[in-house]
N, C-alpha and C positions, 0 to 999 in steps of 0.2 A: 061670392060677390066681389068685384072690383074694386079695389079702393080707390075713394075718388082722389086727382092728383092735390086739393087745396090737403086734406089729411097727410096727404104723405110728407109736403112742406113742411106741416106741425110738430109732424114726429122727427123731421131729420132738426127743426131746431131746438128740441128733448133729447137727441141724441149730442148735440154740441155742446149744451149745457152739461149733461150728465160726463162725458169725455170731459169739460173744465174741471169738473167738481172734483172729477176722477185724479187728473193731473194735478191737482193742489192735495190731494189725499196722498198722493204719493211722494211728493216734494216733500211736505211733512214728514213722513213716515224716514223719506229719503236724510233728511234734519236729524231727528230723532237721532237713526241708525250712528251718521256722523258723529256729529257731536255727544249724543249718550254712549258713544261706544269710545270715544275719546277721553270723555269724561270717567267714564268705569277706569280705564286703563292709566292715566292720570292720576287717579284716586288709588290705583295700586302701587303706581312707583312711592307717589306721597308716604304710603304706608310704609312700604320697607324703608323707604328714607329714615321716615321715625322711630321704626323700631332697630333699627341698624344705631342710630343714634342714641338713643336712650341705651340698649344695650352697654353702649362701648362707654356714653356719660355715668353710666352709673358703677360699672366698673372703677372708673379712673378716680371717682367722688372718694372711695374707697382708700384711696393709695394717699401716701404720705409727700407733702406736708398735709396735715387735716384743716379744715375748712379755707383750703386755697381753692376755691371755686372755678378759677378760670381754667384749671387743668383739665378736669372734668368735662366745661364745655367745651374748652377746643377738640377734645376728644371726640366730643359728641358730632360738634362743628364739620372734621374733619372727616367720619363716615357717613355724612348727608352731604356734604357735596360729593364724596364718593359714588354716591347711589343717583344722584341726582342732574351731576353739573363732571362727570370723569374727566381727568384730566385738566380741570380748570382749579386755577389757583386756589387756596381754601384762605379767607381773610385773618386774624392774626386776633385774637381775643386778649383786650388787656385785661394785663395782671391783678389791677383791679375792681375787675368783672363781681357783682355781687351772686347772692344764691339765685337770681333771677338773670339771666341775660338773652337779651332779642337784638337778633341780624337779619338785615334784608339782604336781597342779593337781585340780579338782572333790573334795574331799577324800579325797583318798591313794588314785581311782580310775585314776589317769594318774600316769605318773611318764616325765621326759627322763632321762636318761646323755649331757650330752654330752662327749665328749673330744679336745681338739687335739693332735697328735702333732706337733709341728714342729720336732721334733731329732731327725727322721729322717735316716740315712744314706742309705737311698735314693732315700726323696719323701716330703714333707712329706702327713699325713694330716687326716682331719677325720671326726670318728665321732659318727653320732647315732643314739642308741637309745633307743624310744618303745615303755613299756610300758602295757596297757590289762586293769584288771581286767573282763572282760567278764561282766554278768549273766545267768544264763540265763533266758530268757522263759517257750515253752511246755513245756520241761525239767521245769521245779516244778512242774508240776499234774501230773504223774505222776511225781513221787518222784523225779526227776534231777539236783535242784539244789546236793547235798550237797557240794559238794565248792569250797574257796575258795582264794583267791587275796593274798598279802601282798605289798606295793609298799611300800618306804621306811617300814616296821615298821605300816601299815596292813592290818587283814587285812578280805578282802570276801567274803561267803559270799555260797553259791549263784552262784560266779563261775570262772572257768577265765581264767590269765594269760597273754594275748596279745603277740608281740614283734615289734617290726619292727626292720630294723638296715640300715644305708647308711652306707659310707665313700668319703668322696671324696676324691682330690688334689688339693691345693690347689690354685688356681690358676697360680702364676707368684712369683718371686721378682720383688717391687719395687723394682729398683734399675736404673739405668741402667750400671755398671759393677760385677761383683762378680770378685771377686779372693779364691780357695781356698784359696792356701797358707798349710796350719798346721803345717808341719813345722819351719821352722828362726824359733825365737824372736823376738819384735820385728823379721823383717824386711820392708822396707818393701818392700810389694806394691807400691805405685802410687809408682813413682822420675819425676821429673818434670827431663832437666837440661839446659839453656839457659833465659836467662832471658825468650826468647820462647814457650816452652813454655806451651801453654794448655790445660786440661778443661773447656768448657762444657756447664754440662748444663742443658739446656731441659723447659718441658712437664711436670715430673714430678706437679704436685701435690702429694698429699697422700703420693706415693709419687715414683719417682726419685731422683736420686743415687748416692753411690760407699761399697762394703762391702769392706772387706779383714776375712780373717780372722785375719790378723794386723796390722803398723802401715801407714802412707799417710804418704810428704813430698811438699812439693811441689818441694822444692828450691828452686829460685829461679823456678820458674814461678808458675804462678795459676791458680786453681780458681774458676770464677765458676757463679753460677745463674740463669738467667735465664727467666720473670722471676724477678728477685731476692726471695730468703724463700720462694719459691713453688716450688721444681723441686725440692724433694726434702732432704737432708740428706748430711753424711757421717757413718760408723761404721766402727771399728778392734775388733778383738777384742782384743788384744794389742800395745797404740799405745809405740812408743819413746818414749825422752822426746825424743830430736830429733824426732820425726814431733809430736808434741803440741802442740811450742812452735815447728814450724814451719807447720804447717796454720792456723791462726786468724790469723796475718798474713803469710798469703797466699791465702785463700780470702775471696769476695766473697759476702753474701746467704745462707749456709746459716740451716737454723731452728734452728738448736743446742737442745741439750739444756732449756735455762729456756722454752723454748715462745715465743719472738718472733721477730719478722720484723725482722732490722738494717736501717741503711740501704745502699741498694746505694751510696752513693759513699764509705763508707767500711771499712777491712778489720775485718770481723767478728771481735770479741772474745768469742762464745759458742762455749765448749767444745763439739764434738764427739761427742767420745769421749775414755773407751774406754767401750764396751760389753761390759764384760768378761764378761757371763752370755748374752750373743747370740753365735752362731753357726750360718754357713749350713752345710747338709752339703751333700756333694759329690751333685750333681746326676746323674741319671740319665737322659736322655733318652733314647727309643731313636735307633737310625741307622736312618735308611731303607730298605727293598729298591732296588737299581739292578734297575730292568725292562727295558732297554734291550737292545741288543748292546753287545761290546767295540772299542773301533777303537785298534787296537795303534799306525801309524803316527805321528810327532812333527808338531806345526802346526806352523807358520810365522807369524804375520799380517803383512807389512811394505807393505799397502795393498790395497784393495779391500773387498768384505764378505762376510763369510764367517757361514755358520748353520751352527749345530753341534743336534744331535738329543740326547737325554738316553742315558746307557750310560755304561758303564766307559771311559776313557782310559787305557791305560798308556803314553801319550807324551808329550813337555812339550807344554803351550801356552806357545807364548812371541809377545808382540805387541809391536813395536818402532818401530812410524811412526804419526805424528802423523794420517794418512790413511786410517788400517786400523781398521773395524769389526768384532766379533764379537761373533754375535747367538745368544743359545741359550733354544733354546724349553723352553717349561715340562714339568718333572720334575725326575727324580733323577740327579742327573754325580757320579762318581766316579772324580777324578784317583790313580793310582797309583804315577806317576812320584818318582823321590826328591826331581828340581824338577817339580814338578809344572807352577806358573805361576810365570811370569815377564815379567812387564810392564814396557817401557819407555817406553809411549805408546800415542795412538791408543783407541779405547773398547770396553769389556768392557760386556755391560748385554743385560738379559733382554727376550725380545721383547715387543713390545706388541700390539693386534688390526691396527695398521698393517702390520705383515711378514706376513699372512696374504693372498690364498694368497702361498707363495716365490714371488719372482721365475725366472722360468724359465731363467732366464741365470746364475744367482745357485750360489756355491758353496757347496753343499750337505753337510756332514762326519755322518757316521752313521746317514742320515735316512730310510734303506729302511724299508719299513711306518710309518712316523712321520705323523702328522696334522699335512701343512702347509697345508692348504688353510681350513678355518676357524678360526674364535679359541675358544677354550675360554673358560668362564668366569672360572675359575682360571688363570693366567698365572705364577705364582709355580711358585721352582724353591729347588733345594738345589746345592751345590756339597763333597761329601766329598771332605777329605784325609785321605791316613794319612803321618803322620811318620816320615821316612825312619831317620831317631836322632835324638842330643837335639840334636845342632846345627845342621841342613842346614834353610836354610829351603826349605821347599817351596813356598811361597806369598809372592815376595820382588815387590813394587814396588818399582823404584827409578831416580832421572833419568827426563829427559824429562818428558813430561804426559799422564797417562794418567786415565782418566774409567770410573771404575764403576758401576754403575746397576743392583740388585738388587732385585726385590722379593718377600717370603717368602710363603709357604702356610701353611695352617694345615694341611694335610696331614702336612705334616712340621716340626711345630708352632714355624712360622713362626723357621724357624733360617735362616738365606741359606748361611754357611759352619761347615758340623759339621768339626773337627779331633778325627782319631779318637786315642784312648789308646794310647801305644807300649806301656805294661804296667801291669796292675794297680795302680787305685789300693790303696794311698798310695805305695807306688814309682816307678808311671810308666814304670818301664824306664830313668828316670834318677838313679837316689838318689846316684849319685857325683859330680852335677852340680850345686850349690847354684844355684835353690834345687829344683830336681829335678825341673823340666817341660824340655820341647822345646821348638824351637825353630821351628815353624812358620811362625808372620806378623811377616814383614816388611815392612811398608808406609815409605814414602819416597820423596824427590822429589817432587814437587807435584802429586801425584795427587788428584784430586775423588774424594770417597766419598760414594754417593749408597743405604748396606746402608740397609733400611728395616726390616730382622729384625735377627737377631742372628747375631754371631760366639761364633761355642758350640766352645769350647776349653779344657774344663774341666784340664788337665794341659799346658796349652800357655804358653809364657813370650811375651806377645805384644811390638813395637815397633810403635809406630806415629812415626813424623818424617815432618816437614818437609811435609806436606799441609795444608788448611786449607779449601778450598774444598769446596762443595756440602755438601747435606742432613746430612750426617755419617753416625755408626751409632745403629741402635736401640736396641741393647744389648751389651755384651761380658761373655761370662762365660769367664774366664780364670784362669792360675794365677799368673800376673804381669802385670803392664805397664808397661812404661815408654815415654813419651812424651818424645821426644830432638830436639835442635838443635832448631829453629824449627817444630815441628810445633805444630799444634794439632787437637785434636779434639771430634766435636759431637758433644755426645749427646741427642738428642732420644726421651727416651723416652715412649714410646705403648703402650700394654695392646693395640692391636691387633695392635699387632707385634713380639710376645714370644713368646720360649717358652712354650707354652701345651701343657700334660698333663694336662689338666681332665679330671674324671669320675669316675661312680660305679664304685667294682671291689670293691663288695660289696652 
């Protein structure tokens, strides 16, 4: 059948219609593509802006002087315009800048939020929020672009407001000794008693040194830094007056509070502390998984060499001859015994790629499916105690000469010895105990300490006497310490080998 010609007029103006419909379906589409793919892309630079920022902010929150805020944000400042604005000038953050501070930039098209949390109870935080009034492109040739956007009382039309947000933990406490307890008024965390009692603290830079959060004496020992003016500072929260007037003539080389460097052969007359508006909070690090098996049986070492495989122990180690090696390869040990260790001699110390493969002759404790045959990259091990109560030390050196040799992971961010919590902080499970930690480490007799991580004991009351020799420790974070008869102890601290909980968790 013919079609008649009034039909085919009909149809060719359903064909022009349909072709209109068509062309506005695809100018949209064509919108979309644009601007949704600018906007994705947009929304990605934003991001690493932010988390480039919060990174480097929460880093620098960290570093000393403490609670100078603007440090931290120019830091932050300066790797978002990095990522964002290169080569253009980065604006100049005054001094002072509170724990919050917000910058615009390209006029009130960009706006920072950034904010340091570092009176956190459970980890010190670091927040940067990068807002961007976004224009729309192909949007506004077909009528899309209505709708705007206000940044820091700036409003931008034909704009939709873009957010990116990154929170990161800060880095690490910078301190080579930090010391928790804030419960019982001006007492002195860091007791120091013989007059051969020493704390050197090395290496710290611009960070290192000793923090109680309450007072610090030295007693009749000596607190040196070496090198001198250079390793770092001390800080009291809550300094006694005998701790005040006894720390400055008897500590050598601190940078005290007036910002100079004394001379090291003379005792430094530059106050300290208090830093009565600075405090650490109590640290949170997680504990490990133990991946291992259990091996229930009690050691022995009183000569020969013995490799022990990572797992749960519920029996002592105890090593008592000048003769007797133990060797434990890298992961996570978890002593559960009430004496867990007990050392009178002889060497404690984590393998190196030389004990690969084991000797075939060689006494082997745990080590079924265990990798003895090649060296791992990672060599670094953990050692958890749990505290038996507040008194019983589980982890006692003492007499003889006994030789430690630790080195940490950053798997298990770089802790050597975790001392777990008998009970909820701020009780600890010992609040009838002044000052109401446990009583886990007891180091003594002339033991070489070679911890290159830290002793992480945050409710634990540590002793360290009468050792002196080797590398010393990295870091000790405890609830007390005291350092007795003729000990002395090295603190060399290093940012490789700290507790480290770095990263973005937003």
């Amino acid at each position: 059948m013919i079609m008649s010609r009034y039909r085919r007029r009909k149809l060719a103006g359903q064909a022009l219609i349909i072709f209109a419909l068509a062309i506005t379906a695809m100018t949209g589409l064509f919108v979309i593509a644009v601007d949704g793919g600018s906007i994705y892309l947009d929304k990605r630079r934003l991001q690493d802006a932010a988390d480039a920022g919060a990174l480097a902010g929460g880093d620098a929150a960290e570093s000393l002087p403490l609670r100078t805020y603007y440090v931290a944000h120019q830091a932050a400042l300066n790797e978002i315009y990095h990522n964002l604005f290169p080569g253009t000038a980065v604006p100049t953050v005054p001094s002072g800048a509170g724990a919050t501070y917000t910058a615009t930039a390209l006029s009130g098209t960009y706006q920072f939020v950034l904010t340091a949390d570092i009176a956190n109870l459970a980890q010190d935080t670091y927040l940067a929020v990068v807002n961007h009034a976004y224009n729309f492109y192909a949007a506004q040739a077909i009528g899309f672009g209505s709708s705007t956007c206000t940044l820091s009382g700036t409003t931008t039309t034909s704009a939709v407001c873009l957010q990116a947000r990154a929170k990161a933990l800060a880095a690490t406490y910078p301190f080579a000794l930090i010391l928790l307890d804030d419960q019982n008024l001006n007492y002195e965390n860091l007791q120091m008693a013989g007059s051969n009692a020493k704390l050197i603290l090395h290496d710290g830079g611009t960070k290192g040194g000793a923090f109680s959060n309450e007072s610090m004496t030295a007693g009749n020992g000596s607190i040196y830094f070496n090198p001198c003016g250079t390793s770092g500072d001390l800080w009291a929260v809550n300094e006694s007056s005998g701790g005040a007037s006894n720390i400055p003539s008897h500590s050598w080389g601190h940078y005290g509070d007036i910002g100079l460097y004394p001379l090291c052969t003379v005792n430094t007359l530059y106050t300290p502390y208090p830093k009565s508006t600075v405090k650490i909070p109590f640290p949170n690090y997680p504990e490990p998984a133990v991946t291992g098996p259990t091996y229930t049986p009690a050691l022995s070492a009183s000569g020969g060499t013995y490799y022990l495989c990572p797992g749960t122990f519920s029996g002592s180690l105890s090593e008592s001859s000048g003769g007797s090696t133990v060797i434990m390869y890298p992961g996570v040990y978890r002593f559960t015994s009430p004496i867990a260790l007990t050392l009178t001699g002889g060497t404690l110390r984590g393998a190196t790629a030389a004990d690969y493969p084991i000797p075939g002759a060689a006494i082997a404790i745990n080590c079924t499916g265990y990798n003895t045959t090649t060296a791992p990259a990672d060599l670094g091990l953990i050692i958890e105690l749990r505290s038996a109560d507040c008194t019983t030390n589980t982890f006692k050196v003492a007499g003889g000469s006994t030789t430690i040799t630790f080195r940490p992971s950053p798997k298990y961010n770089n802790i050597s010895f975790y001392i777990e919590l008998l009970g909820p902080y701020p009780g600890l499970g010992c609040s009838t105990s002044t000052p109401g930690g446990t009583h886990v480490v007891n180091i003594s007799g002339s033991a070489s300490l070679n911890i290159y991580g830290a002793f992480y004991g945050p409710g634990d009351n540590m002793f360290f006497c009468g050792n002196g020799a080797g590398y010393g420790v990295g870091q000790i974070v405890a609830w007390t310490m005291t350092l007795c008869g003729n000990g002395t102890i090295d603190e060399h601290y290093n940012p490789a080998y700290l507790p480290y909980f770095r990263g973005l968790i937003q």
